[in-house]
C-alpha positions in Angstrom: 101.9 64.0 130.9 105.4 64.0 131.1 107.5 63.6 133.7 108.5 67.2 134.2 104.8 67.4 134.6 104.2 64.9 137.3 106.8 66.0 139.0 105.5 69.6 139.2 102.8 68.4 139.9 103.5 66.4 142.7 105.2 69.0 144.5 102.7 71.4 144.6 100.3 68.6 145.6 102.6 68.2 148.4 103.5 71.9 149.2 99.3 72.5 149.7 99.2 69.2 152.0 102.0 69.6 154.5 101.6 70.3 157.8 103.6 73.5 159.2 106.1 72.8 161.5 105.6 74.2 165.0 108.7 75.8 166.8 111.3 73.5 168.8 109.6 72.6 171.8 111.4 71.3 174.8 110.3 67.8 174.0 112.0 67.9 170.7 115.3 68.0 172.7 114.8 65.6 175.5 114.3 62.9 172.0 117.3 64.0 170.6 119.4 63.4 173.5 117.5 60.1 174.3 118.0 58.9 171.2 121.7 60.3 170.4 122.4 58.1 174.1 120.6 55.2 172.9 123.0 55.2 169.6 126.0 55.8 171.4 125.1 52.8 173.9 124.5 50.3 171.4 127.5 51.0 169.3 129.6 50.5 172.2 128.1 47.0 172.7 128.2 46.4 169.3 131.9 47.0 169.4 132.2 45.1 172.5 130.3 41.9 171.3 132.6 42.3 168.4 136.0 42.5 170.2 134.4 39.7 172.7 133.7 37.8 169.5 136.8 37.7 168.1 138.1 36.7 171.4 140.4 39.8 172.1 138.3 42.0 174.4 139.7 45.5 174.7 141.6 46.6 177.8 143.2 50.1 179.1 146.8 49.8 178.6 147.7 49.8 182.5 151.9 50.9 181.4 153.3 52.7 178.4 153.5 51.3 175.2 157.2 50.1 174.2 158.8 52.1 171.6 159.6 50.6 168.4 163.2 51.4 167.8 165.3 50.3 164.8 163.6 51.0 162.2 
């Protein structure tokens, strides 16, 4: 066989075996929120061990920057 072959043939193999997917159920978007959350959570303390790491921890600026004149 070659691999055009197997390759056909492994699709159709596949296309008789899958499962249809069902509609979105409500479930579907409670994961996707819990899971976009938990992402977002532990790349903030990812960055935050990082910056705690590296021994500058990031603070708000609590006054304007100062302009950089003289260029």
């Amino acid at each position: 066989m070659s691999i055009l072959e197997i390759a056909l043939a492994s699709q159709i193999w596949a296309r008789r075996h899958e499962k249809r997917r069902q509609a979105f159920d409500e479930s579907d978007g409670l994961k996707i929120l819990s899971r976009t959350a938990f992402a977002i959570v532990g790349f903030t303390l990812l960055i935050a061990g990082l910056n705690a790491a590296a021994g500058r921890p990031q603070v708000v600026a609590q006054h304007a920057a100062p302009v950089v004149t003289g260029r």
